[in-house]
C-alpha positions in Angstrom: 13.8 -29.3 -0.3 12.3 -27.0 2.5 13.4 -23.3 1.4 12.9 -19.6 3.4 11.4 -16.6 1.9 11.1 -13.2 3.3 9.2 -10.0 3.1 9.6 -6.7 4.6 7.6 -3.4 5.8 7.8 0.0 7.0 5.6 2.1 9.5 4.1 4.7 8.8 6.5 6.7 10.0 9.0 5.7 7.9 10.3 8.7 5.5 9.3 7.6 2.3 5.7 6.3 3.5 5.6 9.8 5.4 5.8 11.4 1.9 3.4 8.7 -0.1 0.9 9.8 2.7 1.4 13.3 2.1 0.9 12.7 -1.5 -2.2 10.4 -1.5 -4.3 13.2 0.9 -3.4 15.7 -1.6 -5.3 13.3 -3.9 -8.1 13.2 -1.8 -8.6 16.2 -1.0 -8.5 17.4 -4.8 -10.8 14.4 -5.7 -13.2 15.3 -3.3 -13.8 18.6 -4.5 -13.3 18.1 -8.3 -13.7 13.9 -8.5 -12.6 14.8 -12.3 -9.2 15.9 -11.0 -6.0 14.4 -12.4 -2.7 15.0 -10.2 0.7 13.2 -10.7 1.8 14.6 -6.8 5.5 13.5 -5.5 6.3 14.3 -2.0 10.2 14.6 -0.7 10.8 14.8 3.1 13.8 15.7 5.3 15.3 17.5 8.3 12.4 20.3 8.9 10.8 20.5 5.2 8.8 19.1 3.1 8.9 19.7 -1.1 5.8 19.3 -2.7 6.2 18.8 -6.6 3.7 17.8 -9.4 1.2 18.9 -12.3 -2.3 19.2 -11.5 -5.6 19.9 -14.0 -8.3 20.5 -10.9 -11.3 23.2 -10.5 -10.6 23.3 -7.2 -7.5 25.3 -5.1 -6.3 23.9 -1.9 -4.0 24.9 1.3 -1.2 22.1 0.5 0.0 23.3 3.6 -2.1 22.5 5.8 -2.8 19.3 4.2 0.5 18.2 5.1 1.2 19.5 8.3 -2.3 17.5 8.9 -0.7 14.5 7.9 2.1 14.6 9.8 0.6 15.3 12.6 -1.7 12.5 12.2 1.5 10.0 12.3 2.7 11.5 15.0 6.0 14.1 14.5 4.8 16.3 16.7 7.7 17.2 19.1 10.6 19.4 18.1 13.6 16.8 18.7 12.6 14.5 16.4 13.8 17.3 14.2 10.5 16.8 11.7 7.9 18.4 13.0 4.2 19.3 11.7 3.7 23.0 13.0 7.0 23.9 12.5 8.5 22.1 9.4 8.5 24.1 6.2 6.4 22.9 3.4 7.2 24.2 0.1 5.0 23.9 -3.2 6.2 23.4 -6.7 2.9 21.8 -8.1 1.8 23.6 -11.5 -0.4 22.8 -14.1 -0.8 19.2 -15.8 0.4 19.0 -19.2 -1.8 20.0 -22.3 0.2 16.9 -24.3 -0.5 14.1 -21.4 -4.4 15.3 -20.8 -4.9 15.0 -24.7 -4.3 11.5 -24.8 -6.1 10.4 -21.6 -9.3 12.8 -22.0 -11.2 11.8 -24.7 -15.2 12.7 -26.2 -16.7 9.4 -24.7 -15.8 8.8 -21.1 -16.0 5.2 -22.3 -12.7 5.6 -24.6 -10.6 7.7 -22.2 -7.3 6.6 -22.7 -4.2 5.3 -20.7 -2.6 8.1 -18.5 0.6 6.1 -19.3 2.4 3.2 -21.0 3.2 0.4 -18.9 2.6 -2.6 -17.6 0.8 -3.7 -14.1 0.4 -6.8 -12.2 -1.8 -8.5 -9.6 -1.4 -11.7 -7.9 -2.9 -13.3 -5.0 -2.3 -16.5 -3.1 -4.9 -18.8 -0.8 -1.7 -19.1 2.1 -3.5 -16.6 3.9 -7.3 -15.6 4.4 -7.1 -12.5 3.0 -5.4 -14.1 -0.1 -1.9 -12.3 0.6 1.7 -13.6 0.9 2.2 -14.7 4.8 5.8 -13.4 4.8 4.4 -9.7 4.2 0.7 -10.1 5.8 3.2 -10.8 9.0 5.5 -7.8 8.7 2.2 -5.5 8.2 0.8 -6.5 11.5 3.7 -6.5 13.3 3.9 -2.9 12.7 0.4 -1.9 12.7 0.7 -3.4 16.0 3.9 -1.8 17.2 1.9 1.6 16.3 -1.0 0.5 18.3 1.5 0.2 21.0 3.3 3.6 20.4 -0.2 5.3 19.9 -1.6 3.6 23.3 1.8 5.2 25.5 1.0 2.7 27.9 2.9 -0.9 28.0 6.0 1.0 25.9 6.7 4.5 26.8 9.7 5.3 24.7 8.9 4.3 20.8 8.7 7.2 17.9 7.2 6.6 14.4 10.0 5.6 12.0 10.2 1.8 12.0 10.8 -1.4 9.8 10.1 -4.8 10.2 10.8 -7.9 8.4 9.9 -11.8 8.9 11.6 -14.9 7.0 9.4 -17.9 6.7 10.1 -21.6 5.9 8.3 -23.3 3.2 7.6 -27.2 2.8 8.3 -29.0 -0.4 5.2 -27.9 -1.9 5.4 -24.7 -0.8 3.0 -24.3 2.1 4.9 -22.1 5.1 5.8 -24.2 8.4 7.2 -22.3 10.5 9.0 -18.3 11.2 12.5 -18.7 11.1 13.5 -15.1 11.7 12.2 -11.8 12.5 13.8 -8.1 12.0 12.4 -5.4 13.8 14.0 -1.6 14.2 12.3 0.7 16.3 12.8 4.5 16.5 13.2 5.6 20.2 13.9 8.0 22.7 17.3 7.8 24.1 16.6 7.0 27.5 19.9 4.9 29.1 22.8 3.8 28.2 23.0 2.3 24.7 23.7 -1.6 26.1 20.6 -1.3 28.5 18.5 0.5 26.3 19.1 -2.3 23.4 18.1 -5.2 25.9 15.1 -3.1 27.3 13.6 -2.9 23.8 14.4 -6.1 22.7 12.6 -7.7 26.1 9.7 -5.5 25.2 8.9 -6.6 21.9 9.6 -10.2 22.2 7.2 -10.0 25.7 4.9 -7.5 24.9 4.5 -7.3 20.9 4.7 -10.8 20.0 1.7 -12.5 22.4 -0.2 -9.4 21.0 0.4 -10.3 17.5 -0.1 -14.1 18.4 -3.6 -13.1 20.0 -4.9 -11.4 17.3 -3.7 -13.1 14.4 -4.8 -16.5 16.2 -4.6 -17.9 12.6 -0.9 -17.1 12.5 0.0 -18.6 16.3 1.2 -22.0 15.6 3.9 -20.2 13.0 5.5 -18.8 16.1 8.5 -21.4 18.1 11.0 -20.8 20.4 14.2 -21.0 17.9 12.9 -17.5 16.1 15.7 -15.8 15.8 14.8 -11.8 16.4 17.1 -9.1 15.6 15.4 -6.4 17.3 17.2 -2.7 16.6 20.4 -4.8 15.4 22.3 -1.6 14.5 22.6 -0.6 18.0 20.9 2.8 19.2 17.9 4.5 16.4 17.5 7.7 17.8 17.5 9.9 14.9 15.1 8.5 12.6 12.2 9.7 10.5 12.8 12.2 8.0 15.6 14.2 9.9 17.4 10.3 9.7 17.1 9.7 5.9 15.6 12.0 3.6 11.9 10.4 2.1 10.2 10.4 -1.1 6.9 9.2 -2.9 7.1 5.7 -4.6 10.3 4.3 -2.8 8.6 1.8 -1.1 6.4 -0.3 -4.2 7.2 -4.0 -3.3 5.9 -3.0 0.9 2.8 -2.0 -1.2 2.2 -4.7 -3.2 2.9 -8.3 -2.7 6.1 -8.2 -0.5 8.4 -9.8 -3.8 5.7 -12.2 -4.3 4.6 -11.9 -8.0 5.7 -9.1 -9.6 6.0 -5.9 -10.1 5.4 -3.6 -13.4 7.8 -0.1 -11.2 5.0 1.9 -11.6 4.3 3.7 -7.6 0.7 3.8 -6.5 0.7 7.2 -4.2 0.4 10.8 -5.4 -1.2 9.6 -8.8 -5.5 10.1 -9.7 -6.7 7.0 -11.2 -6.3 7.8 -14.5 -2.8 6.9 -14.0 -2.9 3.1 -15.1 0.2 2.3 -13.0 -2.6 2.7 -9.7 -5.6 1.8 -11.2 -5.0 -1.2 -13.4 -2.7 -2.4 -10.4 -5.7 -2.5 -8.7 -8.0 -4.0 -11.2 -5.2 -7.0 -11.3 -5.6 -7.4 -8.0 -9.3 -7.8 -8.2 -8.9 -9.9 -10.8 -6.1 -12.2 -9.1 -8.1 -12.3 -5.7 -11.6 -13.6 -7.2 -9.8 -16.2 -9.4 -8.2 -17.8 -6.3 -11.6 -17.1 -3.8 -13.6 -18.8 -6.9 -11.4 -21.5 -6.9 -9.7 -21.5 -10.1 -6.2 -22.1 -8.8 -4.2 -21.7 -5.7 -2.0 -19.0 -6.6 -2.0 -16.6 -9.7 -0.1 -13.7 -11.5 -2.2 -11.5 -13.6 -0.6 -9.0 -15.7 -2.0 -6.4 -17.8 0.1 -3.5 -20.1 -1.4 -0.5 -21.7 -0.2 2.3 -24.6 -0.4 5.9 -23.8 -3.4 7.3 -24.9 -4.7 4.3 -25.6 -8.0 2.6 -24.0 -7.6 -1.2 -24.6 -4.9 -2.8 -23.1 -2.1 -4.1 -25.4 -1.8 -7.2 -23.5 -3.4 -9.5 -20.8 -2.0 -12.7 -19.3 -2.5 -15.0 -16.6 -0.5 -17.5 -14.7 -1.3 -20.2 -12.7 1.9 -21.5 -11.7 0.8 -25.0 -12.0 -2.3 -25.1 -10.1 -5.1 -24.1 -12.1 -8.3 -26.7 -11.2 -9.4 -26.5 -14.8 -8.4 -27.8 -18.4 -7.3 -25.0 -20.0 -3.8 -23.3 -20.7 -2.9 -20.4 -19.0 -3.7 -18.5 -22.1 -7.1 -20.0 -22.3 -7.5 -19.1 -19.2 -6.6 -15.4 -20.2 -9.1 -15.3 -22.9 -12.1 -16.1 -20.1 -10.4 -13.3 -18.1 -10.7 -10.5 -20.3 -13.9 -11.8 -21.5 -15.1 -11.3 -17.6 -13.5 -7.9 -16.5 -13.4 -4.9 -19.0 -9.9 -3.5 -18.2 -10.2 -0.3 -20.4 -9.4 2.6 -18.2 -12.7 4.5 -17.6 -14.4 0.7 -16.8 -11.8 0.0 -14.3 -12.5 3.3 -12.3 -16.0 2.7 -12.3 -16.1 -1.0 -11.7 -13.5 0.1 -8.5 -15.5 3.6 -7.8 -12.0 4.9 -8.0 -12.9 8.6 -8.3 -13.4 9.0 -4.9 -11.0 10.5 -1.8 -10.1 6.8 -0.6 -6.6 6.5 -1.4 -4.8 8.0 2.0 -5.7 5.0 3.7 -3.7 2.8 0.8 -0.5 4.8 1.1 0.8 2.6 5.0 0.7 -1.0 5.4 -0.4 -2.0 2.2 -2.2 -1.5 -0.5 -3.2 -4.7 -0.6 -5.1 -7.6 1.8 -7.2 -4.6 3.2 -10.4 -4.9 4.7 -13.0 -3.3 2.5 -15.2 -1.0 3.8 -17.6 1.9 3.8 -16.5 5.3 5.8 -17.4 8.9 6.3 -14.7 11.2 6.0 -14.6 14.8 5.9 -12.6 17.5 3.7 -12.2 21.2 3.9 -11.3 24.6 1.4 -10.1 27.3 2.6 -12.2 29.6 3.7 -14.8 27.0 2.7 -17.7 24.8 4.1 -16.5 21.3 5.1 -17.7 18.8 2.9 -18.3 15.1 4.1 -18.9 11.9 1.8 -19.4 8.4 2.6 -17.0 6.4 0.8 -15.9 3.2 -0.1 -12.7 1.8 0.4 -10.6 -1.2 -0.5 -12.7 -2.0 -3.6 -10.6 -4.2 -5.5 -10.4 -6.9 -2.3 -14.0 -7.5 -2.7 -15.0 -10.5 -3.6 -18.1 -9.6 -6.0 -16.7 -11.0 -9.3 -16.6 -14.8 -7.5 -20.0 -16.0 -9.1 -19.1 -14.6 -12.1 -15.6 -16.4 -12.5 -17.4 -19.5 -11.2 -19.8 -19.2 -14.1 -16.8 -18.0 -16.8 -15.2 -21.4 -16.4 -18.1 -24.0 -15.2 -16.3 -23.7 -11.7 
């Protein structure tokens, strides 16, 4: 029996990605001056502040500050009645220094047996629905507000949007399980109040349907056919959203881990990705999964997969690694056979990981909106600055774990 499935986002505007992207260029910056830096950083946002909290062990001293008000600049809160706005919010600083007691047990004499910065377990998955090996349902929900900012950023077809949005699509699945069809799409919109509420509801829901829509359709021709006229949209469907962003609901780092992951596809292990150095195995060996999930499915293994890995603090080998087909591996082994091969193929100790991934470099502000998977890989130049210091720029890459280098060696693994 045909059955729905949906998946949400949130712009970058939203609070609690406002605050994940505050965290992740603190990160950065740190890592780009000291790439030895570990940080734990957590962000909270609301009506004209912003609380920076955290433990730090870094050579380096920064102007959190500034960081911030960069950031939020960057999304776009930049006029005073939005209520949130980068020169003149507060930003207040509670980081202090890491504990002795955690650093012990990740630190060690040989790089090679640095230890997990935390128990836990992570998960990676990765499905061949879409070309960039993500679930449709969220891939869609991305774009459309990547898109929307496009729109908000360009000031030109829409006039009136502001950064705090949400979006969400439901999609219909076939008996086995491949999507047909968009059955229903939610998008809310922050906006300047400019009519009366019933006219200003139908303006905005005109504008998306004729304006966003055909641009999503155009360049996601892949996606087109999903797209029928019995879509039912619910465009701003609590009437008026004037107040938004972080003066609407106050924002905080980590609130938003299934948008940054797989969309309820797969799983979760509740570990956040933003604010945390990569010695923090709730990022890292997220990522690793990921990598490991994507090149099973590009080599050809199986159609869809689940790859979990779980670690002890302190502790470099992982206590655990499984995989999971879900029926549709294209070889004669069990699932835990198929485990064996995996952890045969990619070293997941800690230290491995962050080399394998070049994870010790400033590349994580770019994960921390619209995914941090089904990115594009690729390399950038990007440039950081003390205070009272010499900028610094360094080519980076970014988006590591989507590349598909592992493929020959997974094909090889299992006689693919």
């Amino acid at each position: 029996m045909a059955y729905l499935f949906t998946s949400e986002s949130v712009s970058e505007g939203h609070p609690d990605k406002v605050a994940d992207q505050i965290s992740d260029a603190l990160i950065d910056n740190f890592l780009a001056f000291d790439a030895d830096s570990k940080v734990a950083c957590e962000t909270l946002v609301t009506t004209g502040q912003v609380i920076l909290a955290g433990e730090v062990k870094s050579n380096t001293y920064l102007d959190v500050q500034s960081i911030a008000r960069e950031v939020i600049k960057k999304i776009g809160y930049t006029k005073s009645e939005y209520m949130f706005d980068a020169d003149s919010c507060g930003v207040l600083s509670a980081i202090h220094e890491q504990s002795a007691d955690i650093n012990q047990g990740v630190d060690r004499a040989s790089k090679e047996e640095q230890g997990a910065g935390d128990q836990g377990m992570m998960f990676g998955y990765a499905t061949n629905e879409t070309e960039n090996y993500m679930p449709l349902a969220l891939d869609l929900s991305h774009a459309l507000l990547i898109e929307l900012a496009n729109i908000r950023r360009e000031n030109n077809e829409i006039k009136y949007l502001r950064p705090d949005a949400k979006s969400q699509v439901t999609l219909e699945y076939s008996d086995d399980n491949k999507p047909q069809r968009i059955d229903a799409i939610v998008i809310s919109t922050q906006h300047d109040d400019f009519a009366p509420e019933a006219e200003m509801l139908a303006k905005i829901k005109s504008d998306l349907i004729s304006i966003l829509i055909p641009r999503i359709k155009a360049k996601y021709p892949q996606y087109a056919h999903l797209f029928n006229d019995d879509i039912t949209y619910h465009i701003n469907p609590t009437g008026k959203f004037v107040i938004g962003g972080p003066h609407g609901d106050t924002g905080l780092t980590g609130r938003k881990i299934i948008v940054d992951t797989y969309g309820g596809k797969g799983a979760h292990g509740g570990g956040a990705f933003s604010g945390k150095d990569p010695s923090k195995v709730d990022r890292s060996a997220a990522y690793a999964t990921r990598h490991i999930a994507k090149n099973l499915v590009a080599a050809g293994l199986c159609d869809e997969v689940l790859v979990q890995v779980s670690y002890a603090i302190g502790v470099a080998k992982p206590t655990s690694i499984n995989v999971v087909t879900y029926g549709t591996s294209k070889v004669n082994l069990t699932d835990g056979e198929i485990s064996k091969v995996v952890e045969n193929v990619f070293d997941m100790r800690p230290y491995f990981i962050e080399q394998r991934l070049k994870l010790r470099n400033p590349i994580y502000s770019e994960t921390a909106a619209y995914g941090h998977m089904g990115r594009k890989p690729e390399t950038v130049t990007k440039t950081f600055q003390l205070p009272n210091g010499a900028p610094k720029t360094v080519n980076v890459e970014l988006f590591t774990w989507e590349k598909l280098d592992y493929v020959d060696k997974v094909k090889a693994a299992f006689k693919l």
